[in-house]
VEXDRENDREN-921511 format. One record per residue (C-alpha): x, y, z; residue number from 1. Coordinates in Angstrom, 1 decimal. Layout:
BEGIN
     east    north       up     i
        X        Y        Z   NUM
...
***
This chain:
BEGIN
     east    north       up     i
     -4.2    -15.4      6.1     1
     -0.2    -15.5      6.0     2
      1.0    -12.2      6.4     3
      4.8    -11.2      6.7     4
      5.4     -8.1      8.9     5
      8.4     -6.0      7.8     6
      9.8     -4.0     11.4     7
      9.7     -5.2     14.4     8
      9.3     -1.7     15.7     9
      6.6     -0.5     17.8    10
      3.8     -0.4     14.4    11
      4.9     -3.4     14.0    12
      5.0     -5.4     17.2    13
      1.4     -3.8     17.4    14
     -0.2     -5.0     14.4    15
      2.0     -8.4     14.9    16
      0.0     -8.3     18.3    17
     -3.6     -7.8     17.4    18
     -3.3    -10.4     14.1    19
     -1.7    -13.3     15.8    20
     -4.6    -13.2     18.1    21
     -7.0    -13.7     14.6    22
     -5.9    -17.4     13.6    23
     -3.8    -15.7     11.2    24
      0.0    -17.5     10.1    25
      2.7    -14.2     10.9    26
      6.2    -13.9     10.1    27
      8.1    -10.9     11.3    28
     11.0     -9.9      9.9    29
     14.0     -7.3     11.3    30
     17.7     -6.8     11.8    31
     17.8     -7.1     15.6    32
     17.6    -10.4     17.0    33
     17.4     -9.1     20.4    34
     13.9     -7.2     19.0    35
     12.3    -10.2     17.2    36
     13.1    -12.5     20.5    37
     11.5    -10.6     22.9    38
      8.2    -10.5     20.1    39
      8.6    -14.6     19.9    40
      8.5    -14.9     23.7    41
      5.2    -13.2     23.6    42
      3.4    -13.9     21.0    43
      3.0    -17.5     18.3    44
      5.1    -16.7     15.2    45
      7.8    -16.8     13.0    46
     10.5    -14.5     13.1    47
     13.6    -14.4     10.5    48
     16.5    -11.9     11.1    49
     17.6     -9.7      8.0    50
     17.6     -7.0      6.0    51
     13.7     -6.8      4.4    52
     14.9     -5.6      1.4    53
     17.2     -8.4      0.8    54
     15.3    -11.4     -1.5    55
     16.5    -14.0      0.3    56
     15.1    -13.3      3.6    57
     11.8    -12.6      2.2    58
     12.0    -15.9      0.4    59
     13.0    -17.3      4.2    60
     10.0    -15.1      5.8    61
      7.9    -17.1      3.1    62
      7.1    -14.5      1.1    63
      6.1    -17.0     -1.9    64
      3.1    -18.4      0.2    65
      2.3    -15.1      1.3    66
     -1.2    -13.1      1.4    67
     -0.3    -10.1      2.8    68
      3.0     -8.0      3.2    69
      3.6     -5.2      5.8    70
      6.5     -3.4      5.1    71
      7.0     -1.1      8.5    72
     10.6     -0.8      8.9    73
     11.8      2.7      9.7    74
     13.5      2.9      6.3    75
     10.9      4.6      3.9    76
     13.6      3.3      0.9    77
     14.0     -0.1      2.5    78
      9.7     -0.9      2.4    79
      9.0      0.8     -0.9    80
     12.2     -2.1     -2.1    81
     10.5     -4.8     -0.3    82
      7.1     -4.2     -2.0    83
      9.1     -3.7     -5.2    84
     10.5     -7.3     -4.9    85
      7.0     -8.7     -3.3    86
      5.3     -7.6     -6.8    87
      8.4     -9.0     -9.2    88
      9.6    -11.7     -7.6    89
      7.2    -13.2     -5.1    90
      4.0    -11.8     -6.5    91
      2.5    -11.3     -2.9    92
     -1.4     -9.8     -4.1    93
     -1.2     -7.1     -1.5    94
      1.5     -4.7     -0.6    95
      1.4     -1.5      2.2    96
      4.1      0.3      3.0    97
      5.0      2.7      6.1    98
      6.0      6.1      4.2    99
      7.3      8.8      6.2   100
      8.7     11.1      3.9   101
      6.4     14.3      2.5   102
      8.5     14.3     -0.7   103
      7.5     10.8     -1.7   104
      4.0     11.3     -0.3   105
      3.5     14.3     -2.4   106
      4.2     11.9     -6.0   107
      1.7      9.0     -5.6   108
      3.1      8.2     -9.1   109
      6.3      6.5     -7.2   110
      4.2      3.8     -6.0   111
      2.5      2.8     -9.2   112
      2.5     -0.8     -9.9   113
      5.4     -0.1    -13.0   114
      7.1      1.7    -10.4   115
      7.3      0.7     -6.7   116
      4.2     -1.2     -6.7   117
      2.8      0.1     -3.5   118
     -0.9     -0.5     -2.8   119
     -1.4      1.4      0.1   120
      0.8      3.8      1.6   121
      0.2      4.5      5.6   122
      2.0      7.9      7.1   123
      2.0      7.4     11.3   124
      2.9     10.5     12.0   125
      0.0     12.0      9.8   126
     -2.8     10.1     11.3   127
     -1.4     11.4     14.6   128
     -1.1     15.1     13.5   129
     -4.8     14.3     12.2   130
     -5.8     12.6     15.2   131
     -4.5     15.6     17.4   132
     -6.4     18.1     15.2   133
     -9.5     16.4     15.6   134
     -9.0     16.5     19.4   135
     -8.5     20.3     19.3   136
    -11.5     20.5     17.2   137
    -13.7     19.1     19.9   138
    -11.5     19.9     23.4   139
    -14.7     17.8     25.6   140
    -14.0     14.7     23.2   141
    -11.7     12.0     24.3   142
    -11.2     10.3     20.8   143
    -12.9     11.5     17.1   144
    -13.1      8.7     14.8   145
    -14.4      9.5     11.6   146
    -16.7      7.0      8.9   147
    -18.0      7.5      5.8   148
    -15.6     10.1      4.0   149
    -16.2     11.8      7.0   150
    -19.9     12.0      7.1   151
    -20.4     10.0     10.4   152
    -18.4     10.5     13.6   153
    -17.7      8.4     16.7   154
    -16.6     10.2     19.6   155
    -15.8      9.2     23.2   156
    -16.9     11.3     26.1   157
    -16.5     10.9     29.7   158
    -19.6     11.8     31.5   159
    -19.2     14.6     34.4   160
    -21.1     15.4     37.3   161
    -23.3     18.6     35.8   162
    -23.9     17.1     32.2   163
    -27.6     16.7     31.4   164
    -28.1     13.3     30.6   165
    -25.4     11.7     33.4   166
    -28.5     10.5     36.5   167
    -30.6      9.7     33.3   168
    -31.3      6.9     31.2   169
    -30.1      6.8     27.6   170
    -33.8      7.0     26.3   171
    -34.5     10.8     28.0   172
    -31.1     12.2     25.0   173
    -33.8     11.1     22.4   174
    -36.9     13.4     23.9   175
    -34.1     16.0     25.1   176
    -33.2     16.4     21.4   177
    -35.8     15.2     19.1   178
    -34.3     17.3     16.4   179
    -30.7     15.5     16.7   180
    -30.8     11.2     15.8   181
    -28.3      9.5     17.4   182
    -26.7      6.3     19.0   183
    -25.1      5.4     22.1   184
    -22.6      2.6     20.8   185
    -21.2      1.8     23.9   186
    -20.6      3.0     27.7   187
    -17.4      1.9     29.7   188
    -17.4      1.8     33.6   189
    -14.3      1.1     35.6   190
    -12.7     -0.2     32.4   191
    -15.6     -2.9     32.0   192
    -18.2     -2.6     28.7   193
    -21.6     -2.2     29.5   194
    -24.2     -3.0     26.6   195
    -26.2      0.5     26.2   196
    -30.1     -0.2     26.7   197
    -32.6      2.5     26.7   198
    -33.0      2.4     30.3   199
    -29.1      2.3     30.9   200
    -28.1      5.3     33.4   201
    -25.6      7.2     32.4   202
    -23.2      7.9     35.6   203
    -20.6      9.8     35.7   204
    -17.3      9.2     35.1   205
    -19.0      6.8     31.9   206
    -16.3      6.6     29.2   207
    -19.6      7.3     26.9   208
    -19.2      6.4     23.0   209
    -21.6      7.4     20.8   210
    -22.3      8.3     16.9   211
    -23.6     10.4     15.3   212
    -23.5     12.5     11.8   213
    -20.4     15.1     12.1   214
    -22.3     18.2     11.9   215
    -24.8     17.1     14.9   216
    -21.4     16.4     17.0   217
    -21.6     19.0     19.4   218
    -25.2     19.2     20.0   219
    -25.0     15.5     21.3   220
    -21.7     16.7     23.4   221
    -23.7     19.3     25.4   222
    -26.3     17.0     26.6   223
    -23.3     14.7     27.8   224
    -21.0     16.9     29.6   225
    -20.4     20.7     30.3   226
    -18.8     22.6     26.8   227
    -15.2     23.7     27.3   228
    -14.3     27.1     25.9   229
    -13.4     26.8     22.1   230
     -9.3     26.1     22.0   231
     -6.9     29.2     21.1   232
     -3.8     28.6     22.0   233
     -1.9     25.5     21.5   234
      1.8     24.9     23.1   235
      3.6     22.0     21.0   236
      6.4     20.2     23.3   237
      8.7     18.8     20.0   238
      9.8     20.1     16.9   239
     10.2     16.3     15.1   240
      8.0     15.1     12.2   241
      4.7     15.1     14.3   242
      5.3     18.7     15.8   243
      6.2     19.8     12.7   244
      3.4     18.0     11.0   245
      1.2     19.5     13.5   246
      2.2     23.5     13.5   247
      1.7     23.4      9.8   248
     -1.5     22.4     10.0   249
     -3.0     24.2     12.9   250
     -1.2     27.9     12.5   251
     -3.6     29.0     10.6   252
     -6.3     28.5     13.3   253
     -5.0     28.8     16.6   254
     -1.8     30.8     18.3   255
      0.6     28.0     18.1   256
      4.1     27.8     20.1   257
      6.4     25.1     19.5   258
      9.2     24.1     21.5   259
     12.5     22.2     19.9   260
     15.9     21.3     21.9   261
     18.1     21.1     18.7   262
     18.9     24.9     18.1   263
     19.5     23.9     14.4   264
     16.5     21.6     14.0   265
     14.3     25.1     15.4   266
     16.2     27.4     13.1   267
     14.9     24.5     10.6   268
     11.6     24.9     11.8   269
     11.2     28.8     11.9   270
     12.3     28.8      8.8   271
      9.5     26.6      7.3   272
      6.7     27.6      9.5   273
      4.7     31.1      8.8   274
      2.9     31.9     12.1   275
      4.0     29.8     15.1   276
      6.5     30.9     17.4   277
      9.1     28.6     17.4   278
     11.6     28.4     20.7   279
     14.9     26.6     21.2   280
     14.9     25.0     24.7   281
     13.8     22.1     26.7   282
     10.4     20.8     26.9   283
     11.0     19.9     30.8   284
     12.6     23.2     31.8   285
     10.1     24.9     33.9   286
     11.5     28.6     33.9   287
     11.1     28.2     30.0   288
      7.3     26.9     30.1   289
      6.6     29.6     32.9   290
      8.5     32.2     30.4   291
      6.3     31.4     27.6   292
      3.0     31.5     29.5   293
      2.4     27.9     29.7   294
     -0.3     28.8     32.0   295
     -2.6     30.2     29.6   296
     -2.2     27.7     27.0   297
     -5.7     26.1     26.4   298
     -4.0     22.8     25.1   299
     -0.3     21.7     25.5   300
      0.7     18.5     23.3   301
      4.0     16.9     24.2   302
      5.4     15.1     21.1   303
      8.8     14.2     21.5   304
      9.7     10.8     20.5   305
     11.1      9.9     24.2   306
      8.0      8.7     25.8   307
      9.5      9.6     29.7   308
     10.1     13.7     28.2   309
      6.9     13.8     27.2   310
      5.3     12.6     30.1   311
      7.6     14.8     32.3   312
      6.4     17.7     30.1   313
      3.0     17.1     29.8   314
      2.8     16.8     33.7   315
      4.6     20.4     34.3   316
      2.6     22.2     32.1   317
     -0.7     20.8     33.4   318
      1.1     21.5     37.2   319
      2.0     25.0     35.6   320
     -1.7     25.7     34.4   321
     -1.9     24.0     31.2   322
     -5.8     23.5     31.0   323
     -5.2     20.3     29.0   324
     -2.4     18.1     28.6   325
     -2.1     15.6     25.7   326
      1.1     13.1     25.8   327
      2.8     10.7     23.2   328
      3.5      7.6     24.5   329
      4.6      4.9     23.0   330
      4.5      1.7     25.3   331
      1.8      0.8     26.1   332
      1.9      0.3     29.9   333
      2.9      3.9     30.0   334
     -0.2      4.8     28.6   335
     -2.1      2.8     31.1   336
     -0.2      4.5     33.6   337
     -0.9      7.9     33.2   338
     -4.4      8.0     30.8   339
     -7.3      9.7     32.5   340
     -4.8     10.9     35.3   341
     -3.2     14.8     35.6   342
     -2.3     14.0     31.7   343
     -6.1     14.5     30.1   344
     -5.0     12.3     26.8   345
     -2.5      9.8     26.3   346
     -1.9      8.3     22.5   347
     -0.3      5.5     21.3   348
      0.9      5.8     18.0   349
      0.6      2.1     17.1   350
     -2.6      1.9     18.2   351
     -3.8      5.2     16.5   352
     -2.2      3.6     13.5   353
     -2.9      0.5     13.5   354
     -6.6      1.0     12.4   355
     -5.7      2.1      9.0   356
     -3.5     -1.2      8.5   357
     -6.5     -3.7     10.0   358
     -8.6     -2.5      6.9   359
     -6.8     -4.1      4.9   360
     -7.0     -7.4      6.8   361
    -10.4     -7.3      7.6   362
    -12.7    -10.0      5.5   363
    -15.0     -8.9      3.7   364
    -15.7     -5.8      2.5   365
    -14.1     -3.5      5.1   366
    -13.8      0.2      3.7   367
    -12.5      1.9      7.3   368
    -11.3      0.3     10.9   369
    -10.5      1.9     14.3   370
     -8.9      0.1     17.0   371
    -10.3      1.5     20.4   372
     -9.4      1.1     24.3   373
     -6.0      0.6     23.4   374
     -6.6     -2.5     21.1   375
     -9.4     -4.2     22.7   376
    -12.4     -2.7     20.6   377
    -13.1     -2.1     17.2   378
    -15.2      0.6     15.2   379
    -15.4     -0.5     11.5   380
    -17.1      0.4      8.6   381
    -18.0     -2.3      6.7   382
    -20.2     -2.4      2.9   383
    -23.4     -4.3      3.0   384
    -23.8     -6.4     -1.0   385
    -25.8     -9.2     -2.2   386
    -29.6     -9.6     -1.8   387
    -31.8    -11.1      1.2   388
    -30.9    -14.5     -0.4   389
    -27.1    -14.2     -0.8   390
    -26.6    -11.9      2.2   391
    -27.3    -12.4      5.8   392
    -28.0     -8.8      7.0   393
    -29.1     -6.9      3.8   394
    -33.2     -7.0      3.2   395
    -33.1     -7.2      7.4   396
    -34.1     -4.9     10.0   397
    -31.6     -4.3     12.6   398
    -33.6     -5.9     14.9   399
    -33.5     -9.6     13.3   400
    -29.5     -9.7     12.2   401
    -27.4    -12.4     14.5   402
    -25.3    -10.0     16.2   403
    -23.3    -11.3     19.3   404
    -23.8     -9.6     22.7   405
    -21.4     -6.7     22.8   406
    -21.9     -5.9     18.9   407
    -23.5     -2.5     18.5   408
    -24.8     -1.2     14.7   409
    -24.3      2.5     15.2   410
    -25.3      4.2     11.8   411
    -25.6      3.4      8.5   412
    -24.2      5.8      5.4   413
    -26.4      5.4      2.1   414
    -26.1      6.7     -1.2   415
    -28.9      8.5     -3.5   416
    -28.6      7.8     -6.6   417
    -28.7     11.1     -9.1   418
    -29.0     13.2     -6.2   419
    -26.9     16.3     -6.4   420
    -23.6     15.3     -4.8   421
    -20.4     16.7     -3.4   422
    -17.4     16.7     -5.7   423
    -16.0     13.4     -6.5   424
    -18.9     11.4     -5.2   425
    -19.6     10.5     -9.1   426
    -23.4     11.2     -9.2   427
    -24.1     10.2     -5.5   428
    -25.2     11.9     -2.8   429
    -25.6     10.2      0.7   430
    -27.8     10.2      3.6   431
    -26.9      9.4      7.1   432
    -29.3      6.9      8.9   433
    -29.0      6.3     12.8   434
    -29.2      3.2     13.2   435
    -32.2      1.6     15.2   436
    -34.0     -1.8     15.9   437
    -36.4     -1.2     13.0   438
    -33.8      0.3     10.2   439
    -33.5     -1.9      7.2   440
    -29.9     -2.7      5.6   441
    -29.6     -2.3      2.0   442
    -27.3     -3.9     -0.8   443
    -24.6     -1.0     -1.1   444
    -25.1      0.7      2.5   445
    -21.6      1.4      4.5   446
    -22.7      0.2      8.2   447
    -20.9      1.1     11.1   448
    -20.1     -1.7     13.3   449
    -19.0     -1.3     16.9   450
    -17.3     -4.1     18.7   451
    -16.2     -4.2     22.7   452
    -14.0     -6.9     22.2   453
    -12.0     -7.4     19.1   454
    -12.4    -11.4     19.3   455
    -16.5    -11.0     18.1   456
    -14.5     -9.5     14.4   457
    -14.6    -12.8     12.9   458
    -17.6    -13.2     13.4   459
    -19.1     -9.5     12.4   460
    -16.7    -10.6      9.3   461
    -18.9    -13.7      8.3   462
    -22.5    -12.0      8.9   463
    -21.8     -9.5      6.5   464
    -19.8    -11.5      3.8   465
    -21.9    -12.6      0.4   466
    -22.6    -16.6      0.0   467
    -20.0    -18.2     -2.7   468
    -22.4    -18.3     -5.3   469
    -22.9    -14.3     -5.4   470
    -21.7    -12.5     -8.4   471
***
């Protein structure tokens, strides 16, 4: 696939990153030289300097031979232009754009094909704020990663020393909860994958994923580890777009604090907020954390957009009591660094991001994708068509599809036709089916695929895509 990457920013360079690595022909196109030079030294591409708004250096970047256009500058104006020109002038079939602004987000009409002719719209700094939320939601959870609308969950757990099934094989959760069905997808030891068998012992310390539907979520969590108390306070460490983001939509639930050096920007923020207790100061300023009870904060989330002040504030407030800690950080051998040391949860907002962005790359029919251990797993959600002739996994059991050795079918989301459904589900409602050796894939099912090394995609990609001749 040619694909032309707008930003050489952080999204960028990320996505550049993983689809370089997938036999695909990049181009990468920013105003900093000094940027795109350290990308070429890495990585095999193309890389033309210029403003991405500007014809001719899309028609240098090749946009006239182009599949795919990422516009990911930090200039919402400057990618809604480029995919303006991709659609007019170049007539590149698939346009996303990095949107950052709430005001244009809240008129989809603006990127309507008369219009701006956006075809996806991404929001970073929502996915994190929803990323965060879902973290709050289940304080024992490492990562939430949602399928299906929402219907099926994967979360990552590490395993303690207390939790019932760690000193047990994988088989014993099954008769320890007959009631609950689901799927350990993978397990993760000192960093290495190990394929989950029924007479795997869980140890702790296991990075455990497994799926299951979202209501059964916490039932599976208690057999895995002990429960923390349910979250109640919540201590935000930057007032920018993401702690802003992220006040708004947690106030209502939990006693929220949020910390902002610009005195202005906080006068902003109190202004705009209804319940959360906004503060001018510094996030690293230790009288101030201790002042405002940092101690008894169930979960502080640093958030600043200077990867070193969050890390320095994440680390005094879990020194000062903190219970958990949760950091923003940007490069990614920061987050090597410090994840699953005193800071509990380190994000990277390309990598949170770049999922959303890879489902629009994915062959095939690829309705949902989640980029896991910092880039080198996947989770997706991809649609099952055809028949048993045209198709290589529907009409199959589980059992007889080709799947490589790391590849783990997790749970399977199908539709009843005329059943009574939710709203907007157009006559259909859905059941959830864990996914075992003898369950059957049918035409129209959404399967959840997970994947401990990103290079078996392709391949997942060509097992579930339809032979030519299928209409």
């Amino acid at each position: 696939m040619r694909i032309v990457i707008l930003g050489a920013g952080q999204v960028g360079s990320t996505v550049a990153e993983s689809l370089v690595s997938e036999a695909n022909d990049i181009t990468v196109v920013d105003v900093e030289p000094a940027r795109l030079k350290r990308l070429q030294d890495r990585l095999d591409l193309r890389t033309v300097t210029g403003n991405a708004a500007h014809p001719a250096v899309l028609e240098q970047a090749g946009a006239r031979d182009a599949d795919l256009l990422l516009a990911v500058t930090q200039s919402d104006e400057t990618n809604m232009v480029a995919c303006k020109l991709a659609a007019t002038m170049f007539n590149i079939p698939t346009k996303i754009a990095r949107i950052r602004s709430a005001d244009y987000l809240s008129h989809p009409e603006i990127f309507s094909a008369e219009n701006f002719a956006v075809d996806h719209s991404i929001c970073p700094e929502q996915i994190l704020c929803d990323y965060i939320v879902k973290l709050l939601e289940f304080p024992e959870a490492l990562q939430v990663l949602e399928f299906a609308d929402g219907r099926v969950s994967l979360v990552a757990v590490k395993a303690f020393h207390g939790g019932p099934l760690v000193g047990h094989e994988i088989q014993f959760l099954r008769s320890h909860m007959p009631q609950v069905d689901t799927r350990v997808a993978a397990i993760f030891r000192h960093d290495s994958a190990i394929a989950p068998e029924g007479k795997t012992v869980v140890e702790a310390g296991d990075e455990v994923f497994f799926i299951a539907a979202t209501g059964n979520i916490r039932n599976v969590l208690r057999e895995l580890r002990r429960m923390d108390k349910p979250v109640k306070r919540v201590m935000i460490g930057g007032g920018g777009n993401i702690g802003r983001r992220l006040a708004h939509a947690i106030e209502d639930r939990y006693e929220v604090k949020i910390i902002e050096f610009n005195k202005a920007g906080a006068e902003r923020l109190a202004g705009e907020l209804d319940r959360t207790l906004v503060l001018a100061g510094d996030v690293t300023d230790e009288e101030l954390l201790d002042a405002e009870n940092v101690a008894q904060m169930d979960v502080y989330c640093a958030v600043t957009n200077d990867d070193e002040t969050n890390i320095m504030s994440a680390l005094l407030a879990k020194r000062r009591g903190a219970h958990k800690v949760v950091a923003l950080i940007n490069r990614g051998s920061y987050v090597n660094l410090v994840q699953a040391g005193q800071i509990d949860i380190a994000i990277s907002p390309a990598q949170a991001t770049i999922g959303t962005l890879l489902a629009h790359v994915r062959r095939g029919d690829c309705a949902v994708v989640h980029s896991l251990r910092r880039g080198a797993a996947e989770a997706l959600e991809l649609i099952a068509h055809g028949d048993r002739q045209s198709s290589r996994v529907v009409g199959r059991n589980v059992e007889a599809l080709e799947l490589p050795k790391g590849v783990t079918i997790g749970a399977i989301v199908r539709g009843r036709e005329g059943a009574r459904a939710a709203p907007g589900d157009n006559g259909r409602d859905h059941d959830v089916i864990i996914a075992h050796h003898d369950t059957v894939i049918e035409s129209g099912d959404h399967v959840v695929v997970f994947v401990v090394n990103k290079r078996l995609v392709p391949r997942i990609e060509k097992l579930f895509q339809v032979n030519v001749g299928f209409i």
